[in-house]
C-alpha positions as CSV (number, residue, x, y, z in Angstrom):
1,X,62.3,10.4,53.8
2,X,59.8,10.5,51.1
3,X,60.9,10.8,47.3
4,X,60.6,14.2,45.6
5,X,58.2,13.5,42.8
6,X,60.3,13.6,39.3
7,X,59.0,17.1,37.6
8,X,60.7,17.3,34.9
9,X,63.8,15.2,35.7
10,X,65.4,13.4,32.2
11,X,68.8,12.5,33.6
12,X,68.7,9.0,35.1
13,X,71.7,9.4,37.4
14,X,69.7,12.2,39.4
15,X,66.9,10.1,40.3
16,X,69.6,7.9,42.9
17,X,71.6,11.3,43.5
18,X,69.3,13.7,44.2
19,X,65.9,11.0,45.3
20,X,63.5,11.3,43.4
21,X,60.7,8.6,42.8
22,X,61.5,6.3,40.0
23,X,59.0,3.9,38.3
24,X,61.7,1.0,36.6
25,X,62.1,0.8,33.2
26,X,65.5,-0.6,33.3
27,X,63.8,-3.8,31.8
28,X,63.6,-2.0,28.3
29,X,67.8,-2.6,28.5
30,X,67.5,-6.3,28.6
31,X,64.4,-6.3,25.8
32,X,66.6,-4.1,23.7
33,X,69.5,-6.2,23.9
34,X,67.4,-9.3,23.0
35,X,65.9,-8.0,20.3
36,X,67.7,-5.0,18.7
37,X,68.7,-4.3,15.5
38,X,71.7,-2.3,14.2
39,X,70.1,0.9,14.1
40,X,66.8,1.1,16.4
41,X,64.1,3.8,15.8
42,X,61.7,4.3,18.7
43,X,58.3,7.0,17.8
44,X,56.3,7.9,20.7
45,X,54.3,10.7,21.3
46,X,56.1,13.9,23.2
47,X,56.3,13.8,27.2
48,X,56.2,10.2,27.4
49,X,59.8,9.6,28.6
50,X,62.1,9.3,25.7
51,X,64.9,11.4,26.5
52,X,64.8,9.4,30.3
53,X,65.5,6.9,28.8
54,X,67.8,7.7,26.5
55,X,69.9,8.8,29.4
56,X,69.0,5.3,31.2
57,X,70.7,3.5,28.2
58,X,73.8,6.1,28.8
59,X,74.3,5.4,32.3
60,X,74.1,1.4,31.5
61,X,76.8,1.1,28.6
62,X,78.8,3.8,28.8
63,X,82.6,2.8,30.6
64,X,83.3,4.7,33.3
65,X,79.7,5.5,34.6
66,X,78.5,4.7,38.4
67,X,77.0,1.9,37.8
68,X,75.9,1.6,41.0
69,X,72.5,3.8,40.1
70,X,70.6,0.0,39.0
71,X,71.4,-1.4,42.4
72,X,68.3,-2.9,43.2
73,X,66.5,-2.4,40.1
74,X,65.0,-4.8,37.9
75,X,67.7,-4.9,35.4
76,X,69.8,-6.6,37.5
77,X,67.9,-9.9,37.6
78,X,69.9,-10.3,34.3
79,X,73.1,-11.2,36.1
80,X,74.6,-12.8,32.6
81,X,73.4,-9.4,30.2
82,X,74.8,-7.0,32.9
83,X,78.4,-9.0,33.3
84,X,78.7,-9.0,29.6
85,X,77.0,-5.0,28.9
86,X,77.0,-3.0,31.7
87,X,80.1,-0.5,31.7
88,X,81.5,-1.9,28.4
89,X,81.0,0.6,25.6
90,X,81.9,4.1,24.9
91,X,78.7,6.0,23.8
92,X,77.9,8.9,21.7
93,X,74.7,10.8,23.0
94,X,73.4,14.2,21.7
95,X,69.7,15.0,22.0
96,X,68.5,17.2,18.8
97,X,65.2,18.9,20.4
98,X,67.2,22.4,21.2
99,X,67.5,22.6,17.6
100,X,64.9,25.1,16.6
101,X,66.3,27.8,14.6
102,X,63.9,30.6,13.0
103,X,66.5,29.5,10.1
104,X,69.0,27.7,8.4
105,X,72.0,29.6,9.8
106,X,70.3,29.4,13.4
107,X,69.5,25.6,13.5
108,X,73.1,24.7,12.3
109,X,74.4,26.9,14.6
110,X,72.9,25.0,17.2
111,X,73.7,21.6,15.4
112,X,77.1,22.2,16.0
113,X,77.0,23.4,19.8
114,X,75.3,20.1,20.2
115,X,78.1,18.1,19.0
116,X,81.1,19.9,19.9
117,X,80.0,19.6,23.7
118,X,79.2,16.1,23.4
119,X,83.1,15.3,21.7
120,X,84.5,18.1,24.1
121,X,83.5,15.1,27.0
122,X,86.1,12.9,25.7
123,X,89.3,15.7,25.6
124,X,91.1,12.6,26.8
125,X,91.5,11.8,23.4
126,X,94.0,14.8,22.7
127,X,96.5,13.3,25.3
128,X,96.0,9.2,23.5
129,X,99.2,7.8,23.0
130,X,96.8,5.5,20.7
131,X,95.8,8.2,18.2
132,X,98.2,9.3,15.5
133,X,98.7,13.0,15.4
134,X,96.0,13.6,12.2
135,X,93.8,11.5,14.5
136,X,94.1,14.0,17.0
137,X,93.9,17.3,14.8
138,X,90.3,15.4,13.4
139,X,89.1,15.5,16.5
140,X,90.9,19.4,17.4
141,X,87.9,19.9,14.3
142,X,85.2,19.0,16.5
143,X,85.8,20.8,19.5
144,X,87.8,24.5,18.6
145,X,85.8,27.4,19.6
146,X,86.8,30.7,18.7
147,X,87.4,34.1,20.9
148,X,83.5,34.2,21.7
149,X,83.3,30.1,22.7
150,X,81.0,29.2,19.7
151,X,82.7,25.8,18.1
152,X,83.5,26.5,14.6
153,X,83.6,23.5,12.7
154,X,82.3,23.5,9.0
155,X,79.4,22.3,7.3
156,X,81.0,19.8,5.9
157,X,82.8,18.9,9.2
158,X,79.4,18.4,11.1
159,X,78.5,16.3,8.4
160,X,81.5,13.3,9.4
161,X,81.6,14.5,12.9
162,X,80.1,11.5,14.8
163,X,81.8,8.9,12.2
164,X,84.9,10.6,13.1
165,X,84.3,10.4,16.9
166,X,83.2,6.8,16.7
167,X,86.1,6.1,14.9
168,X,88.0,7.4,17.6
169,X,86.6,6.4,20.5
170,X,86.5,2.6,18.7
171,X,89.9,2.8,18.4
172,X,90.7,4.2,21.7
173,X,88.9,1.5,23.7
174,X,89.5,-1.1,20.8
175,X,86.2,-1.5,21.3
176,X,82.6,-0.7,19.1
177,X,80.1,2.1,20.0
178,X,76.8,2.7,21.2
179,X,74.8,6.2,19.4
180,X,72.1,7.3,21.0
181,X,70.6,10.2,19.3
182,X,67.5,11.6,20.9
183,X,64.2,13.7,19.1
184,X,65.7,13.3,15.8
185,X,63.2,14.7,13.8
186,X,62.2,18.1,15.9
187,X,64.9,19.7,13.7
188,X,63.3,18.5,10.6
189,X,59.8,19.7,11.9
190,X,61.1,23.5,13.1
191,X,62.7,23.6,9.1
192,X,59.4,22.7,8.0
193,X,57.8,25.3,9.9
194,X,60.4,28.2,8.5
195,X,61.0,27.1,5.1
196,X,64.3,25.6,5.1
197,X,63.1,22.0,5.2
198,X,64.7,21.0,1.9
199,X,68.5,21.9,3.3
200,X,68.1,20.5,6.8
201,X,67.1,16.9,5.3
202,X,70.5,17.1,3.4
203,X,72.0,18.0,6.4
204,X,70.5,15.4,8.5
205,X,70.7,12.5,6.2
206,X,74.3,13.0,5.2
207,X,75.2,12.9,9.1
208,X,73.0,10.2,9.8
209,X,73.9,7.7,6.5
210,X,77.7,9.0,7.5
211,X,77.7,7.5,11.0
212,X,75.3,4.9,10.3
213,X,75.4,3.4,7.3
214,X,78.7,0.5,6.8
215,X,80.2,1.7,10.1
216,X,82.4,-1.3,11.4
217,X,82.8,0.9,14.2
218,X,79.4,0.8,15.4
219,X,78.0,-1.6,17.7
220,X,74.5,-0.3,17.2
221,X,72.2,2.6,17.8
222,X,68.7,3.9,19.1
223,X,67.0,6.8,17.7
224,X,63.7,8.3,18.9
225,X,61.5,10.6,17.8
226,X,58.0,11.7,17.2
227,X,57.4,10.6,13.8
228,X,58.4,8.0,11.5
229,X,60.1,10.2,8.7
230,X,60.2,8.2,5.1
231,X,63.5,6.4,4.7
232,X,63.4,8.0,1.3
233,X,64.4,11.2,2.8
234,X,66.3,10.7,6.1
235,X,67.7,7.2,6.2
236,X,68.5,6.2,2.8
237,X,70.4,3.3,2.3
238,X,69.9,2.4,6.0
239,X,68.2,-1.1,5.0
240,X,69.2,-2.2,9.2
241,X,66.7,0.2,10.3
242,X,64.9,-1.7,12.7
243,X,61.5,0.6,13.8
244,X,59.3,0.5,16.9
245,X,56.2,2.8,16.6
246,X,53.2,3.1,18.8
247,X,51.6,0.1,16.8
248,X,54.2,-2.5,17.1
249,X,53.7,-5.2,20.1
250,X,57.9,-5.2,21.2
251,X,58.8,-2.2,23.7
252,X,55.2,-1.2,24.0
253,X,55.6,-0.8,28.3
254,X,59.2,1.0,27.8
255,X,57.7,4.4,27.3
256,X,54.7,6.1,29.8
257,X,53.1,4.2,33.1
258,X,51.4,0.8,33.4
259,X,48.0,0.9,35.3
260,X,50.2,-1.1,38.4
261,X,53.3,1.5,37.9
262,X,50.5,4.8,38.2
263,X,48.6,2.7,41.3
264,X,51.9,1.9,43.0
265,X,52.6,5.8,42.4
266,X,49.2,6.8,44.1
267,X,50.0,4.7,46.6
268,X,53.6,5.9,47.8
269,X,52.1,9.0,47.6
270,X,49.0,8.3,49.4
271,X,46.7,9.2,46.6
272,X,45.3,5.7,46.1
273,X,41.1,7.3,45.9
274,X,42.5,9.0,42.8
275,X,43.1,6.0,40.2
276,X,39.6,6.7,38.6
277,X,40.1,10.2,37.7
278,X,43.8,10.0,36.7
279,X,42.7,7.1,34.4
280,X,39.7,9.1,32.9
281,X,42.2,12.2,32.2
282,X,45.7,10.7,31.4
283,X,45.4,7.1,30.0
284,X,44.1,5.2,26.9
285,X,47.1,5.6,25.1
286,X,47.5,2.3,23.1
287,X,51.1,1.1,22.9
288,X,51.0,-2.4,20.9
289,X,48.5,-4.3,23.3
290,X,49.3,-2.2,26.5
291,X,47.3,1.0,27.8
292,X,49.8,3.5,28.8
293,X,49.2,6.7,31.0
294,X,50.9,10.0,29.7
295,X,53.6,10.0,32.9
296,X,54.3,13.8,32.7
297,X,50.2,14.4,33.1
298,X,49.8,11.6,36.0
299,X,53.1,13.2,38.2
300,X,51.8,17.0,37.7
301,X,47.9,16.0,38.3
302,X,49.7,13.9,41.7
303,X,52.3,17.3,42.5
304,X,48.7,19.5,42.8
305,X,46.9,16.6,45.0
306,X,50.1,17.0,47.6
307,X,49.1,20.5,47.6
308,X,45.4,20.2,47.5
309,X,43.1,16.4,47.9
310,X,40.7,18.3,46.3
311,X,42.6,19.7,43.2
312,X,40.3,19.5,39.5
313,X,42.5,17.4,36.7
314,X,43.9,19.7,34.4
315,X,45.4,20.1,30.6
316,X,48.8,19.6,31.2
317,X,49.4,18.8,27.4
318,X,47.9,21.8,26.3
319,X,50.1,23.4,28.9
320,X,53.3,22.3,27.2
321,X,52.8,22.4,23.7
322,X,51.4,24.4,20.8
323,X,49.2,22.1,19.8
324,X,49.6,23.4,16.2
325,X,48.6,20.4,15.0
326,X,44.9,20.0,15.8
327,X,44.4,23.9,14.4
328,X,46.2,22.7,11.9
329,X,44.0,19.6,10.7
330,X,40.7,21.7,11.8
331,X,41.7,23.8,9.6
332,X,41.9,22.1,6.5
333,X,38.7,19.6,7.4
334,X,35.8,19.4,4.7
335,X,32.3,18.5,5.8
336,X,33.2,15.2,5.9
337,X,36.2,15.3,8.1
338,X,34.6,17.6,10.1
339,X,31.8,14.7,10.7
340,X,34.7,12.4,11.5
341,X,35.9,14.8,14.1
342,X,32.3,15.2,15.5
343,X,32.3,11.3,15.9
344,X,35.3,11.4,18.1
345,X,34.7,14.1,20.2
346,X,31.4,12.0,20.8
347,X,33.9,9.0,22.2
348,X,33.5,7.1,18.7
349,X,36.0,5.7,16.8
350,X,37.0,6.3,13.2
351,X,38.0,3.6,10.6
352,X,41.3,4.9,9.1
353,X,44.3,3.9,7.0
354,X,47.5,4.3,9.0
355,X,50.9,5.6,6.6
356,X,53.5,5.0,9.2
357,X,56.4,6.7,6.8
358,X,55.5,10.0,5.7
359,X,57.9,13.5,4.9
360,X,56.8,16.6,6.3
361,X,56.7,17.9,2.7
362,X,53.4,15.3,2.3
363,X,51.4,16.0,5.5
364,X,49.9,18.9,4.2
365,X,49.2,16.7,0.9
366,X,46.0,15.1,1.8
367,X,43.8,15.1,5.1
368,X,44.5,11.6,5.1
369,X,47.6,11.9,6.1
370,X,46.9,14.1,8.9
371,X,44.9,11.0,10.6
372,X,48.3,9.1,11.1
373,X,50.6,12.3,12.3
374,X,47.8,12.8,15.2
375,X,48.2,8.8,15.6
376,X,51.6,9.3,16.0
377,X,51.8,12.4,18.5
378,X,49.4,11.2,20.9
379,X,46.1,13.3,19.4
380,X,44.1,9.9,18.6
381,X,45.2,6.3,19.8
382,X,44.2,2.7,18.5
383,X,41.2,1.2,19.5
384,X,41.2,-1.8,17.2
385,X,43.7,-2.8,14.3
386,X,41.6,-3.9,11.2
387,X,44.2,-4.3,9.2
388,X,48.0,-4.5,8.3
389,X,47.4,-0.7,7.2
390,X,44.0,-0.2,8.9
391,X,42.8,0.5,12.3
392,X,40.0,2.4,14.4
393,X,41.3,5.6,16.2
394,X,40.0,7.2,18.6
395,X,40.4,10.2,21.3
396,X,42.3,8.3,24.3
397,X,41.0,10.4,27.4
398,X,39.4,13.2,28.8
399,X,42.4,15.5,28.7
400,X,43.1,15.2,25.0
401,X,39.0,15.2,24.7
402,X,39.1,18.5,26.6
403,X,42.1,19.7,24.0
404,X,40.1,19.2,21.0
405,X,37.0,20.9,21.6
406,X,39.1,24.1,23.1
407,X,40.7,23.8,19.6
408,X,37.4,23.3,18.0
409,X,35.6,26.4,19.7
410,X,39.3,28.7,19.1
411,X,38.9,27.4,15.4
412,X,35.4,28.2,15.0
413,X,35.7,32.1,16.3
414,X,38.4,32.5,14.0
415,X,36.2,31.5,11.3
416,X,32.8,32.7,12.5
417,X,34.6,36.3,13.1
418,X,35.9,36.9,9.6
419,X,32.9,37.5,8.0
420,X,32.1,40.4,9.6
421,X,28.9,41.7,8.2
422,X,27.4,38.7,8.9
423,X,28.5,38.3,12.6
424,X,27.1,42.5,13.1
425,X,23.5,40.5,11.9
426,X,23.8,38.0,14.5
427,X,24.9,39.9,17.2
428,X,22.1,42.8,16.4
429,X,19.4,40.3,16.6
430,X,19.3,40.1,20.3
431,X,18.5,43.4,21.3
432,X,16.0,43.6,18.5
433,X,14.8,40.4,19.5
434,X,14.6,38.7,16.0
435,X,14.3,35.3,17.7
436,X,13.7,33.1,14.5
437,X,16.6,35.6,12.5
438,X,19.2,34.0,15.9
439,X,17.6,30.5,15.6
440,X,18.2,30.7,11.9
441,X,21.9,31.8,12.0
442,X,22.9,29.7,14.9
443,X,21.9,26.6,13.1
444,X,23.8,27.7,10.1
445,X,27.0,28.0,12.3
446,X,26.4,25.0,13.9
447,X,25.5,23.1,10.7
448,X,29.2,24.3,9.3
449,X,30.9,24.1,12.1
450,X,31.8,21.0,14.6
451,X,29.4,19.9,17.2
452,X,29.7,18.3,20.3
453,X,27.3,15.1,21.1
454,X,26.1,12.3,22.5
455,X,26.8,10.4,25.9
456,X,30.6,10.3,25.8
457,X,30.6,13.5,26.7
458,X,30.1,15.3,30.2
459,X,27.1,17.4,30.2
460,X,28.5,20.2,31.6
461,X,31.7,20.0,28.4
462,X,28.8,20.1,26.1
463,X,27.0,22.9,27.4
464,X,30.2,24.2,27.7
465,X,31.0,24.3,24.2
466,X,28.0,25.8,22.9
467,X,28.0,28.4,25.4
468,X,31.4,29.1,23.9
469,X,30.2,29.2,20.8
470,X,27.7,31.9,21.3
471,X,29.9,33.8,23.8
472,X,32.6,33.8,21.0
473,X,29.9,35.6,18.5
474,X,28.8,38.6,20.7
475,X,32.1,39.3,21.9
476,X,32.8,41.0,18.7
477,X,30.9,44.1,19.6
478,X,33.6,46.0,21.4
479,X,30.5,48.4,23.0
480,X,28.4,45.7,24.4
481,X,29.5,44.9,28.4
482,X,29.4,41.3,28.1
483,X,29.7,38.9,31.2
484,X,30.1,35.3,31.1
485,X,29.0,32.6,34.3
486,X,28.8,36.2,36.3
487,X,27.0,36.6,39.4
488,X,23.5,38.5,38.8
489,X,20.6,38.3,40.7
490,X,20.5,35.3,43.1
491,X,22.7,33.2,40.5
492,X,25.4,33.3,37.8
493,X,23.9,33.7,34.6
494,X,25.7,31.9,31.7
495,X,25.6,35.3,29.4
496,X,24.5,38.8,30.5
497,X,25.0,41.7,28.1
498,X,24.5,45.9,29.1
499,X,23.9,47.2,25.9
500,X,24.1,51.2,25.1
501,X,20.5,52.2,25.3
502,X,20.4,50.2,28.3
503,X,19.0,47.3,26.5
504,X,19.9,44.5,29.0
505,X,19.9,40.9,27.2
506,X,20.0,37.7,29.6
507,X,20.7,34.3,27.8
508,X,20.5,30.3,29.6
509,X,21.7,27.9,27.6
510,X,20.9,24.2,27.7
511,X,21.9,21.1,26.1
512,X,19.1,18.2,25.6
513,X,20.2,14.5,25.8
514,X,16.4,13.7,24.4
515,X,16.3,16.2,21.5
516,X,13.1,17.9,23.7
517,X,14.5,21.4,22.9
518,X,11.1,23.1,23.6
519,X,11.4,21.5,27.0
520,X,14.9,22.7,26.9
521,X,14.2,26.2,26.4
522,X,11.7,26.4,28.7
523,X,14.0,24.9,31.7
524,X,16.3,27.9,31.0
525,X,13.6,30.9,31.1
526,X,12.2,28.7,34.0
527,X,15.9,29.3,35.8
528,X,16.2,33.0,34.8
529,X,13.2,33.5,36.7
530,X,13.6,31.8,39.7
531,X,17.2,33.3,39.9
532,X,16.2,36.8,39.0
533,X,18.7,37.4,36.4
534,X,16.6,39.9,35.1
535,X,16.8,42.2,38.4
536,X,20.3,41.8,38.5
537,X,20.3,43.6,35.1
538,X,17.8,46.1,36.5
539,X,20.4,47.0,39.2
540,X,22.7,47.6,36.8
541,X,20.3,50.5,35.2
542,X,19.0,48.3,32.0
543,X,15.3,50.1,31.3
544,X,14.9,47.2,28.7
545,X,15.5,43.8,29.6
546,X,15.4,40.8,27.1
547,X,15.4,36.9,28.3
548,X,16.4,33.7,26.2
549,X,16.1,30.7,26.3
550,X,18.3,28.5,24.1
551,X,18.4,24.5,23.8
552,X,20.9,22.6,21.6
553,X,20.8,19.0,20.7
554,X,24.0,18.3,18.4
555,X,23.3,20.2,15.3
556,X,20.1,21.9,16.5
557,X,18.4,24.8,18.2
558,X,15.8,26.3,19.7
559,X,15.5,29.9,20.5
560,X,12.6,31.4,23.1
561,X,12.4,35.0,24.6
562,X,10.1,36.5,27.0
């Protein structure tokens, strides 16, 4: 029977339960137990597998787990680790990406659902002839609900809460414990969003420095997360903080796919022919001195091939996440970032210094720091390291290529659109066909805005941009029927507009590798000819009918009508 394909799944126990493909990572176990440190912080980018294995780690150590789910998997080549590890240790695990309150109230609220269900799986410990009775009524703390089934522990009982169930569970097994807490710092990015950042750092630093900071109960622990928050304001004190991030050469395979683990997944699945593509759209993520595929994008790009051989890659990042951060960092570029951006949408890299500690509070300080947050999250990825500080980023593949010009173009009508008065010029040039008053403002635009160029980039995402652009523009007269890549005459013109007066207004655009814009121009009335756009428009019962031709090359243009 073949494997299901894993959408979605982040519990490691259903990929033996329920069979689902599994690509094995259960190496990372033995390279974390060779090289850990007390407390182990792992950043990598969102949807690249964290919480998996998190759960992985679970399934390995914790006592009392199946731990027949690694027969036959690479882990157990280390006979001696798994005698001595396996099944040994009583583990703490929460995961802290639910917590996303609009507030304060909300996200401790949620704080403390987390935790009371992960203490309410040891209830055991209410029956211990081991515990004293205060032992017992500490933990009674962590796990009474009241008449509506919320837990109601205190502020200041969250705070101590996993101490107090390490120093439990250490006691009950007479034996240290493993803490695996999971997205740590999506809490601390939602209170930075809503404006209670300053109170859910105190929160979050008192329950971390509580549970890991001198605690002889503690055998160690692994963190992960997105970003590197500054030790200064999360782990203070924690001088056994022993970090991983996406530039560091240990762990650099644990998280994502290999190039062999994606072609032995095409494989199973019979999709061999499709390397190519799926490595053009969903790898070049730099991981130390290993390029890693984004696995979420690889298994839903393979789940639409089952359905259809022929199926076009798609944006699956944009399709799970906000992307806030791109608008964000568009937002605040100057000409000169905005020249850095136009470099790596052109498949250039960028010479840039990389803070790998920052606070949330600092990365709307300085542009600069912007650069290492989209190192961190996956937006950009290493190309070279200069320095110790230093490197050369760059866009990793077509998807997040793809993601940054739709940001671009979504920026850019924000922008263009509020000046209003100005946009009501534009727009009214066409039907009065003021061809040097369109040239003149469209190279304005283009000269403030961000500009898609050179060979890195398909032809057909240039042209798409700029016919974006121009689209975005005359959509704001609410009057004008305008149709985009619609079918007219013997064709599909890229822009046709029916304007009151019936004024009908063609327009081919065309981007130039050679910088021969007249040529350009002349290749796009040359098309609305032979396709008879123009008749399309008479059809439609346009008495006046207006053709251009525009060419682009980067930052210029060339506007002809006949």
């Amino acid at each position: 029977m073949t494997k299901l394909l894993p959408i979605g799944v982040e519990n490691f126990e259903d990929f033996s339960r329920q069979n689902y493909y599994y690509i094995d990572k259960t190496m990372f176990i033995a390279e974390l137990l060779y090289n850990r440190g007390k407390v182990n912080l792992f950043t990598r980018p969102r949807r690249f597998g964290k919480t998996l294995m998190m759960s992985m780690l679970r399934t390995f150590f914790e006592i009392g787990r199946d731990q027949s789910m690694f027969d036959g998997l690479n882990i157990f080549q280390e006979k001696e680790l798994c005698d001595k590890y396996m099944g040994q240790f009583p583990v703490i695990s929460i995961t802290m990406k639910s917590i996303d309150g609009d507030n304060y109230q909300e996200a401790i609220d949620a704080l403390r659902a987390i935790i009371g269900t992960e203490a309410m799986r040891f209830q055991f410990l209410e029956e211990s002839n081991i515990l004293t009775e205060n032992e017992k009524k500490r933990f009674r703390a962590l796990i009474n609900v009241n008449a509506k089934g919320k837990f109601t522990m205190e502020e200041d009982i969250i705070l101590t809460s996993l101490k107090v169930l390490s120093d439990l569970l250490s006691k009950y097994y007479n034996q240290q414990v493993i803490i695996l807490i999971d997205e740590y710092d999506v809490p601390l990015d939602k209170a930075f969003q809503n404006d209670y950042y300053d109170k859910m750092v105190r929160l979050i630093r008192n329950l971390f420095g509580n549970v890991l900071k001198t605690n002889d109960n503690l055998y160690f622990a692994v963190i992960t997360g997105c970003l590197r928050i500054s030790k200064e304001s999360i782990f203070t004190g924690l001088n056994n903080l022993n970090v991983m991030t996406v530039t560091d050469e240990y762990f650099n395979d644990g998280f994502g796919f290999t190039d062999n683990e994606v072609k032995e997944l095409l494989a199973y699945y019979s999709q061999k022919e499709m390397l190519e593509v799926i490595k053009d759209w969903y790898d070049g993520y730099q991981f130390g001195n290993v390029s890693i595929y984004c696995p979420w994008d690889v298994i839903k790009y393979i789940q639409a091939l089952k359905k259809n051989r022929n199926a076009i890659p798609e944006n699956y990042w944009a399709n799970t996440s906000g992307n806030d951060m791109i608008r964000r960092f568009i937002a605040k570029a100057d000409q000169t970032t905005r020249d850095e951006i136009e470099q790596l949408i052109a498949g250039k890299s960028i010479c840039k210094e990389v803070k790998q500690e920052l606070t949330y509070k600092e990365l709307d300080d300085s542009i600069e720091n912007l650069w290492s947050v989209l190192l961190m999250t996956g937006y950009l990825t290493i190309s070279e390291r200069i320095s110790a500080k230093d490197y050369r980023l760059k866009i990793p593949n077509a998807e997040i290529m793809d993601l940054f010009i739709t940001q671009v173009k979504d920026w850019f009508k924000e922008t263009s659109r509020a000046d209003l008065s100005r946009i009501e010029t534009f727009c009214m040039a066409f039907p009065n066909g003021d061809v040097a008053l369109i040239r003149e403002m469209l190279h304005d635009y283009l000269w403030n805005s961000i500009s898609v160029r050179d060979t890195a980039v398909r032809m057909n995402m240039k042209e798409n941009f700029y016919h974006g652009m121009v689209l975005g523009l005359l959509q704001s007269q609410s009057d004008w029927l305008i149709q985009s890549n619609a079918e007219l005459g013997e064709g599909y013109s890229d822009i046709s507009i029916c304007i009151p007066g019936k004024i009908g207004v063609v327009i081919e655009l065309k981007y130039v590798e050679d910088g021969n814009l007249e040529k350009g121009c002349d290749d796009a009335l040359a098309q609305i000819e032979t396709r008879k756009y123009a008749a399309g428009l008479q059809h439609k019962g346009m008495k006046k009918i207006i053709k251009y031709g525009i060419a682009f090359c980067e930052k210029e243009c060339m506007v002809v009508k006949s």
